[in-house]
C-alpha angles and dihedrals in degrees: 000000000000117000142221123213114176117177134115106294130220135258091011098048098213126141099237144153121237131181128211114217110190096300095335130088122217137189091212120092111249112203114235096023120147128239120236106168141019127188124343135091118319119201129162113260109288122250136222103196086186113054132137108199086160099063112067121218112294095036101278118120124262113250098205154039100236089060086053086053103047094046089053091046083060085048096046092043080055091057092253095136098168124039119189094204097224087211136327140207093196117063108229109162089135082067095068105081099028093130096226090056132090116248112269128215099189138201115199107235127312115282103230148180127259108282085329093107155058100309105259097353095097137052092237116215144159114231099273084062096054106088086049101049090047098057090044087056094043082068103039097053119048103242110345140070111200118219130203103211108172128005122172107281105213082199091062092029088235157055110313135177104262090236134353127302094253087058093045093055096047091051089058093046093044086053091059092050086050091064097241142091131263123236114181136189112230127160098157127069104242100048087054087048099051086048099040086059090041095068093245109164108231136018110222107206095338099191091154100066126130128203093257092056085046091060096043095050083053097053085038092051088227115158134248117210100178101182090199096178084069103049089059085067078070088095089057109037081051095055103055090040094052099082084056101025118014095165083059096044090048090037090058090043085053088053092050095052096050093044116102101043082052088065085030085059091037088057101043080053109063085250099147110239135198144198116253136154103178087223108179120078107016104008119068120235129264106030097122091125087056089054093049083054094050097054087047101046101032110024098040109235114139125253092251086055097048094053089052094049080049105045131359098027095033085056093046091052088047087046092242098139111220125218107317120124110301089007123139120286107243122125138157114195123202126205093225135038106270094198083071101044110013090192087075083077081079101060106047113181093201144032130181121178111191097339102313127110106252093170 
C-alpha cells in the first residue's frame, strides 16, 4: 500500500505532501493512500557513517546474522536508516536488501597491522601484504576499504603509524584502482598526516589534526567523521595504559582535550563532516541522536548543520538519495522543529525504512 506523509520538510522547509510508493517518493498524489503522518518535522532517515553491526559489545566479532541484525534494528528504532559499517570481521551482503534494515555501505574488514590492534577484527599484515589485502577487501565491502592507520607501538610507548609512509600512501591509492573509497583510523598526528596527503576519503576520529591538514581536506573535499562520543572513552583508555605507558596515557589525554576545537576548526573550515558513534566494541548502538549533540554543544555547528551532516548530506556521500522525486523512501518526522531544539532528534514520532512503517 502506498503512503502519505505531509508535514514541513527539511532542508527546504516547506509544508508538502509526499507519497511512498513501495521504496520510491513521488510528487504525484496517489488515491487510497494512507496516511502516516500529518504535520510535524520531516527529515530524510538519519545516517551513522560510522557504525560496526559486525563487533559485538566488548570488541569480539559477532558469530551470526541475526547479531548484525539485531544491532542494526537498535540503530533503525533510533531513526538511523542508513549505516556506512566502518569494517567488519563478520561478512553480512545478504543483509543489504533485507527490507527492515537500514541500508549498508560496507567495508570488508579492517585492514591492520601485525598484533598492534583490536584480537580477530582486523586482517592483520606487514607492509608487503598491504596491496594484496586492499584489494581483497575492495571486493569483500560495497564501496569502502578501512584502514588502520596508527595504534599505539609498545615498542615506541605511543601512539605509532601502523606501517611506513610509502605503504600508507599505496594503499590509498590501491584502494582508488580498486574502484572504491578509503576510510582510515587515525588518532596521531602524523598517521593522519601521511593519509590526508595521501588523498584518502574520509578521516575516521582525526585527533590528531592540525590546522594545515584542516585547510588541505577542505580543498581536497575529504571527510571528517569525528565520532566524538568515542573520543570522550580517552579518560579511560588512558587510565588503564599510564603504569606501562604513561607518554601514551598523557599523549591520548592531550587528543581528547583539544578535541573539540579540532572538529570545531575542520567545520569552519568547509571541512565535510559526518555523523558517526563507532558503536560496536566499546559504544553502545543507537546514539546517533548523542553524537548530533555533541557536535552542537561542544563543537560549535549549528543545529541546521548537524542535521544536514546526519541526514540529507550524510545520504548523499553514502549515495542513498533523500526525498527528491524518485529518492529512497526513507523518512523520520519529528513532532516538534529540531533546528530549535536539537534534543527533539531523540524522540522521533515517526519512522519509515524503504517505504514501510517501522514506528
Amino acid at each position: 500500500m502506498a503512503l502519505h506523509v505531509r508535514g514541513v520538510f527539511l532542508p527546504d522547509d516547506e509544508v508538502r505532501d509526499v507519497w511512498l510508493v513501495g521504496d520510491r517518493v513521488t510528487f504525484e498524489p496517489v488515491p487510497g493512500a494512507e496516511t502516516v503522518a500529518d504535520g510535524g518535522f520531516v527529515l530524510p532517515g538519519l545516517t551513522d557513517a560510522h557504525c560496526h553491526i559486525g563487533i559485538a559489545r566488548g570488541g569480539s566479532p559477532i558469530t551470526s546474522l541475526d547479531q548484525a541484525r539485531d544491532l542494526a534494528r537498535i540503530d533503525r528504532d533510533a531513526g538511523v536508516l542508513a549505516i556506512r559499517d566502518a569494517g567488519s570481521p563478520y561478512p553480512y551482503p545478504e543483509l543489504e536488501d533485507e527490507p527492515d534494515l537500514p541500508r549498508l555501505a560496507r567495508a570488508g574488514r579492517h585492514v591492520a597491522p601485525p598484533k598492534r590492534y583490536l584480537r580477530d577484527v582486523g586482517v592483520e599484515v606487514g607492509a608487503a601484504e598491504v596491496a594484496e589485502t586492499v584489494a581483497a577487501q575492495a571486493a569483500a565491502g560495497n564501496g569502502w576499504v578501512k584502514l588502520v592507520g596508527d595504534w599505539i607501538d609498545r615498542g615506541v610507548g605511543d601512539l605509532a603509524p601502523a606501517w611506513d609512509a610509502d605503504t600508507m600512501t599505496a594503499a590509498v591509492a590501491g584502494a582508488h584502482a580498486a574502484g572504491v573509497r578509503a576510510a582510515v583510523h587515525t588518532f596521531s598526528e602524523s598517521a593522519v598526516e601521511i593519509m590526508v596527503r595521501a588523498g584518502v576519503d574520509s578521516v575516521e576520529h582525526g585527533t590528531g589534526l592540525s590546522l594545515d591538514l584542516i585547510d588541505l581536506m577542505a580543498r581536497q573535499g575529504t571527510a571528517l567523521v569525528p565520532t566524538m562520543i568515542n573520543i570522550r572513552t580517552f579518560g579511560h583508555i588512558a587510565e588503564q595504559a599510564r603504569p606501562k605507558f604513561p607518554g601514551y596515557a598523557d599523549h591520548m589525554l592531550a587528543l581528547r582535550d583539544r578535541f573539540p576545537e579540532v572538529v570545531r576548526a575542520a567545520h569552519e573550515a568547509g571541512v565535510p563532516i559526518y555523523v558517526g558513534t563507532d558503536a560496536g566494541g566499546g559504544i553502545d548502538h543507537g546514539l546517533a541522536a548523542e553524537e548530533m549533540l555533541l557536535l552542537h554543544e561542544q563543537a560549535g555547528m549549528s543545529a541546521p548543520d548537524v542535521l544536514a551532516a546526519a541526514s540529507w548530506r550524510a545520504r548523499e556521500w553514502l549515495g542513498f538519495p533523500g526525498l527528491v522525486e524518485g529518492g529512497l523512501a526513507d523518512l523520520v518526522v519529528y513532532p516538534e522543529d529540531p533546528r530549535r531544539d536539537l534534543r527533539v532528534v531523540r524522540t522521533p514520532s515517526r519512522i519509515v525504512l524503504r517505504g514501510r512503517v517501522v514506528r
